[in-house]
Structure formats: C-alpha cells, structure tokens
C-alpha positions in Angstrom: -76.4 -91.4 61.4 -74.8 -89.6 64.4 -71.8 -87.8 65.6 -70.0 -91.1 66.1 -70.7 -92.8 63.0 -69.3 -90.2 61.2 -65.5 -89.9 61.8 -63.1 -89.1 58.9 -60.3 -91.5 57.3 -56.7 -91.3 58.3 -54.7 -88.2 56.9 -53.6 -88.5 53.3 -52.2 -86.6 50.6 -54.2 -85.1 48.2 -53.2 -83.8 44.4 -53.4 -80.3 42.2 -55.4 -81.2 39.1 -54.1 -79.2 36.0 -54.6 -79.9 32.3 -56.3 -83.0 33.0 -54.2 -84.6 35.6 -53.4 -85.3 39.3 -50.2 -83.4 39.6 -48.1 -82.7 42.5 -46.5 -79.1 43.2 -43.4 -78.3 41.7 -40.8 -79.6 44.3 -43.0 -82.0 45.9 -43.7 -79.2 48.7 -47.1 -79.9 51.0 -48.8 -77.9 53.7 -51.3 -79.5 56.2 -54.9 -78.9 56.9 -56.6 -79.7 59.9 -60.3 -79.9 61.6 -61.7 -76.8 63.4 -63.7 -78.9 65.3 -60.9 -81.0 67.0 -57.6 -79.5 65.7 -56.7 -83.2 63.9 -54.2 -83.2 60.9 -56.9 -84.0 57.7 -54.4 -84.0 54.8 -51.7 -82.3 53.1 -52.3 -80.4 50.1 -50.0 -79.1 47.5 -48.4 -76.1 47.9 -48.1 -74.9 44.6 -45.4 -72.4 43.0 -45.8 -69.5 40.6 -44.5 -71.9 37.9 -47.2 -75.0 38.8 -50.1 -71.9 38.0 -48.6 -70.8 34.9 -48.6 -74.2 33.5 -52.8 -73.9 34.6 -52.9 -70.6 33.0 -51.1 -72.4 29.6 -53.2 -75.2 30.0 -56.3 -73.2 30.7 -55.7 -71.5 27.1 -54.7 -74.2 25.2 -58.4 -75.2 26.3 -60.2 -72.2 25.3 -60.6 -71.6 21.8 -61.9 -75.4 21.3 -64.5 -74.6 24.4 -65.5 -71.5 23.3 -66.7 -73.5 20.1 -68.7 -75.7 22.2 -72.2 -75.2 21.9 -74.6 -74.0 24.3 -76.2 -76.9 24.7 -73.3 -78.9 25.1 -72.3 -77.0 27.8 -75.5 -77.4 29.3 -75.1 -81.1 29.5 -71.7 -80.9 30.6 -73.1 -78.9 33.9 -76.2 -81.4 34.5 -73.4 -84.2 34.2 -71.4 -82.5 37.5 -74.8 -82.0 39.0 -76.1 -85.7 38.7 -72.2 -86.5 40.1 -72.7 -83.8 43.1 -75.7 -85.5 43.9 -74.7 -89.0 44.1 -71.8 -88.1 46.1 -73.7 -85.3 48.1 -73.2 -87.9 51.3 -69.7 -87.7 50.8 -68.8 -84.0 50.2 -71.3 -83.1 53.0 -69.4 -84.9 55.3 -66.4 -83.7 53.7 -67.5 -80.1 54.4 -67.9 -80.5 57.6 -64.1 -82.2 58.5 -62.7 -79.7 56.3 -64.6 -76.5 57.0 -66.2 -77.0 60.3 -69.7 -76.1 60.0 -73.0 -78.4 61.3 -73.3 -81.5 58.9 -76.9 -81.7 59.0 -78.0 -78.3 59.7 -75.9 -76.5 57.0 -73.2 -79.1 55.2 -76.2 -80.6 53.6 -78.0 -77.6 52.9 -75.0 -76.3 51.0 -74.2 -79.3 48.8 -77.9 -79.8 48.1 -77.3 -75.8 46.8 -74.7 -76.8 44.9 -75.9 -79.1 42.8 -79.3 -76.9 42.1 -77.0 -74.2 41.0 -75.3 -76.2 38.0 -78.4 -77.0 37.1 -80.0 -74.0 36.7 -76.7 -72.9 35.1 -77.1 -75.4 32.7 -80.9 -74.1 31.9 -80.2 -70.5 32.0 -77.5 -70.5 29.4 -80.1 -72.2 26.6 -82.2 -69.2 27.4 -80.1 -66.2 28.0 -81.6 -63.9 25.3 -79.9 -61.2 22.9 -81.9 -58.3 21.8 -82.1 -57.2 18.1 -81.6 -53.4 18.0 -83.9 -51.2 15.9 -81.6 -48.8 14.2 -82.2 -45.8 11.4 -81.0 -47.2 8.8 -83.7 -49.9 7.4 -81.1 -51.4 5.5 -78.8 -52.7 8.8 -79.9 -55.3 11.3 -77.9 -55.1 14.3 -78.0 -57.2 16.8 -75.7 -58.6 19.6 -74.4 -61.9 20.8 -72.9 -63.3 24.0 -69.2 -64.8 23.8 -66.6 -66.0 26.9 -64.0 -63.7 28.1 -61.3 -66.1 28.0 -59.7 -67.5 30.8 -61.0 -66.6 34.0 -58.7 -66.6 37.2 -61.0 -67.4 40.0 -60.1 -67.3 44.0 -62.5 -68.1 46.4 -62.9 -68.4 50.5 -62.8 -70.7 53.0 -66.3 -69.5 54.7 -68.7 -71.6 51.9 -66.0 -73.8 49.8 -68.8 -75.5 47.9 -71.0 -72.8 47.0 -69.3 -69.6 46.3 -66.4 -71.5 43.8 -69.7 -72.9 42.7 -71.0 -69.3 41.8 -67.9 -68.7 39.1 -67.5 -72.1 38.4 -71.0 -73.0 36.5 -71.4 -69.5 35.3 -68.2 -69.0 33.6 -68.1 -73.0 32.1 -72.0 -72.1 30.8 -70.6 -68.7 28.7 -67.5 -71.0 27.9 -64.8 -69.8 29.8 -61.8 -71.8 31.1 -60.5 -72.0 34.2 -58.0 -71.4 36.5 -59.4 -72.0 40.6 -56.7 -70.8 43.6 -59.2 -71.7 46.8 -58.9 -71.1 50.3 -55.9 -73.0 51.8 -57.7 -74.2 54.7 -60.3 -75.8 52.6 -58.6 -77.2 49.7 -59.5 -80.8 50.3 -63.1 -79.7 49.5 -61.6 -78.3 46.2 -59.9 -81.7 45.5 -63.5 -83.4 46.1 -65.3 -80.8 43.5 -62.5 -81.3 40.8 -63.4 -85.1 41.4 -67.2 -84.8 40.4 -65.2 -82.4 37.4 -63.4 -85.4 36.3 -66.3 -87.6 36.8 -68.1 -85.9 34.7 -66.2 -85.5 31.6 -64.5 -81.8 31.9 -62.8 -81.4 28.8 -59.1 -81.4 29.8 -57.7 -78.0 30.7 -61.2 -76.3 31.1 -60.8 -76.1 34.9 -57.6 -76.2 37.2 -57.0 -76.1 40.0 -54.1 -74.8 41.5 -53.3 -74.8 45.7 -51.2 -72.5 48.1 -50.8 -69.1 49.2 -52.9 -66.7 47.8 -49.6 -64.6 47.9 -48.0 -66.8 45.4 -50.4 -68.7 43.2 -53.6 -66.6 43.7 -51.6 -63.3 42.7 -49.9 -65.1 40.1 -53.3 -66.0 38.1 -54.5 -62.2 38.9 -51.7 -60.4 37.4 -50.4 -63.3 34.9 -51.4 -61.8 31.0 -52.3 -65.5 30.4 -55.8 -64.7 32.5 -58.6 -62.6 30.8 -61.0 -61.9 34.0 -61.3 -62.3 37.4 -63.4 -63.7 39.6 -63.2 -63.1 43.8 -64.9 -63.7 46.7 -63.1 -62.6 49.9 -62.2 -59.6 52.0 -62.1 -56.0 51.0 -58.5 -55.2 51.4 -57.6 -58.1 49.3 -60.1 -57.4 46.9 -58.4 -53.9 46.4 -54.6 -55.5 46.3 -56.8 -58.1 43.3 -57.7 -54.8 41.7 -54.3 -53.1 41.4 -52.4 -56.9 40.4 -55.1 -57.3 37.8 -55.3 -53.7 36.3 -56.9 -53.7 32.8 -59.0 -57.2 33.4 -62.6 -57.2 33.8 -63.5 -57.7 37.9 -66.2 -59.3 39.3 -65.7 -58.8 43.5 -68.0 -59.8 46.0 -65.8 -58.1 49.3 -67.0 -57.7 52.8 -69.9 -56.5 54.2 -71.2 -55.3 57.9 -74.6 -53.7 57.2 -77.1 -52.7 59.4 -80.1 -54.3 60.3 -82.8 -51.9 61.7 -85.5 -52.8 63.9 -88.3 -50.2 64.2 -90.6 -49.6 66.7 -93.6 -51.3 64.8 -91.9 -54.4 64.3 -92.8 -58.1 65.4 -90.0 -58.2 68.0 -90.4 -62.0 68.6 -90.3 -62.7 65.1 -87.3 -60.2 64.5 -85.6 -61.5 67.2 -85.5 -65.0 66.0 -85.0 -64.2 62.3 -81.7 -61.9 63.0 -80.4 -64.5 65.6 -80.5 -67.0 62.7 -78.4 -64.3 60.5 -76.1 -63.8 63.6 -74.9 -67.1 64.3 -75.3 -69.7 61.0 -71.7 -70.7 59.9 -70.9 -69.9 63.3 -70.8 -65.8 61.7 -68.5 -66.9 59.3 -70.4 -64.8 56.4 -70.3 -61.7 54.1 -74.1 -61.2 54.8 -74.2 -61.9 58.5 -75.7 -59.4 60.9 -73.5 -57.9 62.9 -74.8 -54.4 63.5 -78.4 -54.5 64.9 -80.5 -51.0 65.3 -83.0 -51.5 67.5 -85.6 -48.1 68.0 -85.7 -47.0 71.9 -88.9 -47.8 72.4 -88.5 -51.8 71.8 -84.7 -51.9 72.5 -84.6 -53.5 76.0 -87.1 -55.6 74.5 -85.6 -56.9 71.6 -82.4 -57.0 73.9 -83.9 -59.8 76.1 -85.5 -61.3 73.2 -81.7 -61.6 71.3 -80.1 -63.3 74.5 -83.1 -65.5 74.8 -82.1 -66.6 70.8 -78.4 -67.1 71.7 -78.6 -69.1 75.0 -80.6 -71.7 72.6 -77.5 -71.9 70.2 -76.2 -75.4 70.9 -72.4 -75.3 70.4 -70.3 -78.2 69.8 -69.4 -80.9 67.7 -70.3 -80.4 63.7 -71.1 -83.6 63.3 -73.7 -84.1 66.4 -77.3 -84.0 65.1 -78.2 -81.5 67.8 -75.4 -79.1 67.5 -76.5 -76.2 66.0 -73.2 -73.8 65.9 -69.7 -75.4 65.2 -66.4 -73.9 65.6 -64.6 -71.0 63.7 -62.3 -71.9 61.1 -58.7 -70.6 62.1 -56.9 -68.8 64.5 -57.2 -65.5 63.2 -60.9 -65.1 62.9 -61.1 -66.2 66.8 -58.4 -63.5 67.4 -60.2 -60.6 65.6 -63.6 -61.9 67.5 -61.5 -61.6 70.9 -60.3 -58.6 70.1 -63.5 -56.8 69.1 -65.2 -58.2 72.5 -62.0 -56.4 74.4 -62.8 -53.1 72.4 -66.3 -53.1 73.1 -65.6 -53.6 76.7 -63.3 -50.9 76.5 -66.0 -48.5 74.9 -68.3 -48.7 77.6 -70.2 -51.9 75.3 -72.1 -54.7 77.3 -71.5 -58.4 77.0 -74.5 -60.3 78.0 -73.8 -63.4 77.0 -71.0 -65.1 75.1 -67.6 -62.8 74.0 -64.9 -65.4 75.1 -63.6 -68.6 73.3 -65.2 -71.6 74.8 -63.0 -73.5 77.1 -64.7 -76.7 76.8 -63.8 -78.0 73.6 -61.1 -79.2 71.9 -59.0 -77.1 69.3 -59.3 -73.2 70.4 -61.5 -72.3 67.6 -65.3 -72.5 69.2 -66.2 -68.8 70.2 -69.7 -68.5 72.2 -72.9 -67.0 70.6 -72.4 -63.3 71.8 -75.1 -60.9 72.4 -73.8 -56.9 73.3 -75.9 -54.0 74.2 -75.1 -50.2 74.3 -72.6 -50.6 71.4 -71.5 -47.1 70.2 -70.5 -46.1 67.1 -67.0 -45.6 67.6 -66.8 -50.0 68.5 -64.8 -52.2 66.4 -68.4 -53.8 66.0 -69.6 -51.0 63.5 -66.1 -50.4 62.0 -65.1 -53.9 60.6 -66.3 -57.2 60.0 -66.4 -59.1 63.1 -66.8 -62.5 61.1 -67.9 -64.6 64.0 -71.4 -65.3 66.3 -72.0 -61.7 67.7 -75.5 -60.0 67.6 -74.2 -56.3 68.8 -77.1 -54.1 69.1 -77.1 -50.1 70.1 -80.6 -48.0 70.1 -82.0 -45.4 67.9 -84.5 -42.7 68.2 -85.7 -41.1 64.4 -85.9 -42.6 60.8 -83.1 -40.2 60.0 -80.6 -41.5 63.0 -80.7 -44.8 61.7 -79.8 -44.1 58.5 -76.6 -41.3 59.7 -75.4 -45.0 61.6 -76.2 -47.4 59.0 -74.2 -45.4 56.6 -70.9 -44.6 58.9 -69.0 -47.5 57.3 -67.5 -48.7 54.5 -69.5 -51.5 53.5 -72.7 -51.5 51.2 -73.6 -55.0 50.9 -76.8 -56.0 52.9 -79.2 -54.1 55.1 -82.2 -55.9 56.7 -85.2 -53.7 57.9 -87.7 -55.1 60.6 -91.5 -53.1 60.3 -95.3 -53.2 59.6 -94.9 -50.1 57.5 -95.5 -50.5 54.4 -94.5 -46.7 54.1 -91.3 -47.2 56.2 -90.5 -50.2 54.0 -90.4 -48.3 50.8 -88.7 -45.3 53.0 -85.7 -47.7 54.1 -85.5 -49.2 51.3 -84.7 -46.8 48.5 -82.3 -44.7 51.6 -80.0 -47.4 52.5 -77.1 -47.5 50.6 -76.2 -51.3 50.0 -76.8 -53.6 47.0 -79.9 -55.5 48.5 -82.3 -54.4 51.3 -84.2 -57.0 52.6 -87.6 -56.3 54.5 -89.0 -58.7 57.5 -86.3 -61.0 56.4 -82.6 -61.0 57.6 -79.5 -60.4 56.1 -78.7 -63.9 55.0 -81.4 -64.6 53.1 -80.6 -66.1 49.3 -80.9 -68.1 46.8 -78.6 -68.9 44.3 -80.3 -67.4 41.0 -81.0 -64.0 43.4 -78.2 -61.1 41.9 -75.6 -60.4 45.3 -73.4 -57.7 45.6 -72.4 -54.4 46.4 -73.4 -51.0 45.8 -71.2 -48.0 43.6 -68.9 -46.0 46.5 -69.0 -48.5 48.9 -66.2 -51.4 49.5 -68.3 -54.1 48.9 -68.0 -55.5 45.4 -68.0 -55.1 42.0 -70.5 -56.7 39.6 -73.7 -59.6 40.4 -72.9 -63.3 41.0 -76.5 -65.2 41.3 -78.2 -67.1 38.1 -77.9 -65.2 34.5 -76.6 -62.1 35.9 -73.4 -64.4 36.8 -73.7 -65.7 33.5 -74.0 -61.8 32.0 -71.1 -60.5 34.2 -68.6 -64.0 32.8 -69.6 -63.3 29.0 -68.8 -60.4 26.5 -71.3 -59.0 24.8 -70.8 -58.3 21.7 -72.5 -56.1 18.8 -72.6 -57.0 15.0 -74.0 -54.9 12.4 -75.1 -56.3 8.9 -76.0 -54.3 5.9 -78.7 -56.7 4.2 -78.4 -54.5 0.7 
C-alpha cells in the first residue's frame, strides 16, 4: 500500500452517540474538521450543547447501578469483544488516525491502534486478578477485609495528540472497575472518537455505559466536570486546563495526567552515538506532539559540541512529508496554534542569544501551514521559552553543563515533574540521578518516551504535572473505590 492508495472518502457528517444511539446535537449545529497534512474539509461533527451532555450524564446513570452489578468477568469479555473489533478494523482506524490526526500511518498510526487493542486486553485480564488484602486485626473475633467497587460515573476528556490511546487509558480501566461513561474528546479529532464508539457498539456496550458527547471543551467538557451527575474525573491535556478541571470539579476524585518538559541529561560517560539517536527519536515522533517528549537536553561540556553534531546529524534524517507516504517519517502539526507557539519559541530563542542549527521555521513546501521542520538549538539558556513551557513540536534544544549538582539546579527550574531521561555508564550516577530528579519516572539509557501501556505514568507531588497513575491495574486502582468491611464472626 502507498501514499496514493490510501486517500480518504468524501466529507460527511458524523453523529454523538449517547444512551445507545446516533444522535445529533441539540439544534442540529456542526463544526468541521480538517487534515493537517493537506488542510481538506474531513467531516463535520456535532457541536454539542450543555443540554446534549446532561442527557449523557442522565443516561450515563441510568446505566450505572445495573453495570456496577456486572461481574468481573463479564466485564472482561465485554473488553476482549472491543479488542477482537479493534483489531479487525485496525486497517481502518489506522488510516483513520492518520486523516484525522496527522501522524505517519505506518510508522506510528499502526503502532498506536495495535496498542490499543493490547490495552483492552490486558484490561480485561487484570481486572479477574486485581487482588484485595485481608487485614489481620486485634480482635480474633473480626475479619476485615476490603473490596474494590466503581466510582460512579466518570467524566472523561482527552487530547487530540494520541486520540486512540490515551481515551483508551480511561476507557478500559474505568468499564473493567464498572464505571460508566461520559467521553468529551479533542475537537479536532472527534472523527476518531466516532470510529471507537463504533467498535463500542460493535461489540455489545450495554446502552448508556459510554457516551460520547462532541464540542468545546468550554461548553460540554466543563459541563461533565462540574455537572453533580459525574462522580470522577478523568483528564489528559495541558496544565492550565488541568487546574481550571480542578476548581470546576471541586470535591470529585481527579485523575490528571498535565504537561510535561523534563530534562534529559547527557553525562560525560555516555554513548553519545547511541544517546543521540535515542533522544532524537523522543524529539521528533508525533512530530513533538507529546507530554513525554524531550525538549530540554543537558549535555555535560565535555561531549556537548559532540552530541551537538551528533543531534543535527539525527534531524537532517527526519523525512518530512506526507503521513501517508511509506518513507515519511515526521508528518505535520495538528493546528494552528501549536505551529504558532513553536514559531514563537524559535523567535525567543533567537532573541536570547539561542542558536538554530537546523530547522525553527514552518516548512514552505507543503500544503496546509501545519509542517514545522525538525529543529536542533544549541546554547539555549535558562531564561528561553524552551526551558519555561512546553514547546509541543519537533525541537531538540540542548544547553551544556559542568557538575552533577548544575544539572539538577536546571532540571528542576520548572514547573513540570513528569519525565526525566538520564544518558550514562554509571551505575553510581544512575542511582545518583535517579532518586534526585524530581519527576514521576526517570528513565536511564532510554529516552523520555519510552512506555508501555501496563507501565504507571504520571506526575510527581509539587509539580504541575498530574495527579494519580494511568497504565494497567494502577488505572484500574485509581477508577475503583476501595472499600473496607468489617465482620464480627461471633
């Protein structure tokens, strides 16, 4: 198959799926969604009101005490049933992906679908053997012991950057410890949504389990945050909206997986070929476009013009261009915004004295405005835009250190406490690094993307990265109550 064999169908409209049907918005009201890579109307999608998510929320609860009854190994079947749909239609969503999101078919779109259907899976296995403890106690006459029940309804919004796999994160977790659902996702992915409440429906969702309700965030995702109708939330996105979710939700349980722009450190003992071409791959897959990308780099004096060379080696091999080419290996951003924020932080670092040595403009070229070039920048200094926010796009920006204890006075000048990577052939500095750096995971010889989904992500207390785990059983954990029972067997 090849870029030309694979061109999408004329531009339709698309439905809201709530309490078992294919609904329209209330007042028939659309919004359209177009390709990054060519800037092509897709679809329109329903722009739904605060009244179309309400009737979710209703439906959604009408749902839950019958699921909540549904046993575990029910359940369980009802996730391998969407798994064995995701993966006869894995073709299809793939390619879907791709039109709707913009990223590489076959060197990511793939790989994330083929994710997806893994994680309902193990979803579906981890729930028959999520254990309780019994509790030893004083009295010999009690046996306490706990249990695992659902919140409730769980309002769930999700991003645009992985539309498949991070919905996919709440979504099998929270239907395996028997929650129901309401799902606001990413306007300019939506039409993915649609596709994964079609394997829903495929696969025998009890009516009103899941819903899924499009628009602005501003009017249907607040309205299942702060609704009393929802139980729990469920997040994926930026910090500042995770902290608005925080204040419109008050009182619900959270689980927040927010921003991230931690360091990776490259020390002096490192492999600087292999470092090189293990950060570039965190750099520039999904074009940038993620939470865990690297896009601070700490290079030690003594290898830094090294490792520089080595970095704009890496991105002059980047192929940019269209997703759905087998040898493209970058595709476009995915709206006008994040190329704006990327344009603006490469005029900053300019500004600051910073050193573009390859990339740092959008790319003429191609169609659309939304393909930025791979971006290597040297002599970044702490006071960039680079170290201060998330960039979100295909930058390595790199800026030297000289002591153990420098490197971590940078690392920890920001807000964010996601993931730090650290580069070294210590086993000493290893350990060192990795109980110092303030972040939720450290990863060592590996970069900052690396994951898998039954692997706990998230943030670390003080920072602004998160609240809670999503990965596996400690999803599973966070999307369940645990609850305590005492029995006095006298």
């Amino acid at each position: 198959m090849n870029g030309q064999e694979i061109r999408h169908e004329a531009a339709k409209d698309y439905l809201m799926y709530i309490d078992g049907k294919w609904v329209e918005a209330e007042g028939g009201k659309y919004f359209s969604t177009y390709s990054p890579a060519s800037g092509e109307t897709i679809g329109r999608i329903p722009e739904g009101s605060r009244n179309d998510a309400v009737k979710a929320i209703h439906a959604a609860r009408r749902a839950a005490e019958s699921f909540r009854d549904v046993s575990v190994w029910e359940r369980s079947e009802l996730l391998k049933r969407v798994a064995a749909v995701i993966e006869k239609r894995k073709d299809e969503l793939a390619y879907i992906l791709t039109l709707d999101q913009g990223k590489p078919y076959y060197s990511e779109s793939v790989y994330e679908i083929a994710n997806m259907a893994k994680t309902y899976l193990e979803a579906a296995e981890q729930i028959k053997w999520l254990e309780t403890p019994v509790i030893p106690v004083e009295d010999r006459n009690k046996r306490v012991f706990s249990i695992r029940q659902p919140k409730g309804v769980y309002a769930v919004i999700t991003p645009w950057n992985f539309p498949f796999m991070i919905p996919t994160e709440y979504l099998s977790a929270g239907l395996a410890a028997g929650n129901t659902i309401v799902w606001v996702p990413a306007p300019t992915t939506s039409i993915c949504a649609v596709k994964l409440m079609e394997c829903f429906e495929e696969a025998g969702m009890p009516r009103g389990v899941v819903n899924l309700v499009t628009g602005r965030g501003d009017v249907v995702g607040d309205e299942i945050v702060s609704n009393p109708g929802t139980d729990a939330i469920g997040f994926t996105g930026s910090s500042a909206t995770g902290k608005q979710i925080a204040i419109r939700g008050a009182g619900k349980p959270l689980l927040l997986e927010l921003g991230g722009n931690g360091p990776t450190i490259v020390l002096k003992d490192a492999d600087i070929d292999y470092a090189a071409k293990s950060i570039a791959a965190a750099c520039f897959s999904n074009a940038g476009q993620v939470c865990s990308s690297t896009e601070r780099i700490l290079a030690h004096r003594d290898v830094y013009d090294s490792f520089v060379g080595k970095m704009v080696e890496q991105a002059r091999q980047i192929k940019l261009g269209d997703p759905f080419e087998r040898a493209t290996t970058m595709g476009p951003l995915n709206n006008y915004p994040v190329v704006e924020k990327n344009v603006l932080h490469a005029e900053d670092g300019r500004k600051r004295g910073a050193n573009i040595l390859t990339g740092g403009a959008v790319a003429q070229e191609f169609p659309g405005g939304l393909y930025f070039q791979p971006t290597v920048v040297a002599d970044v200094t702490p006071e960039c835009l680079y170290n201060a926010e998330e960039t979100f796009g295909p930058v390595a920006p790199i800026m030297p250190f000289d002591s153990h204890e420098e490197a971590l006075d940078i690392a920890g000048r920001n807000q964010w406490g996601l993931v730090n990577a650290v580069y070294t052939n210590s086993l000493r500095d290893s350990m060192y690094f990795a109980e110092k750096l303030r972040a939720g995971i450290v990863n060592i010889n590996e970069n900052s993307n690396y994951w898998e989904p039954h692997i706990p992500f998230g943030g670390v207390a003080g920072k602004s990265s998160g609240l809670g785990r999503v990965g596996g059983k400690y999803s599973i954990m966070e999307m369940s109550d645990l609850k305590t029972i005492c029995m006095n067997i006298r």
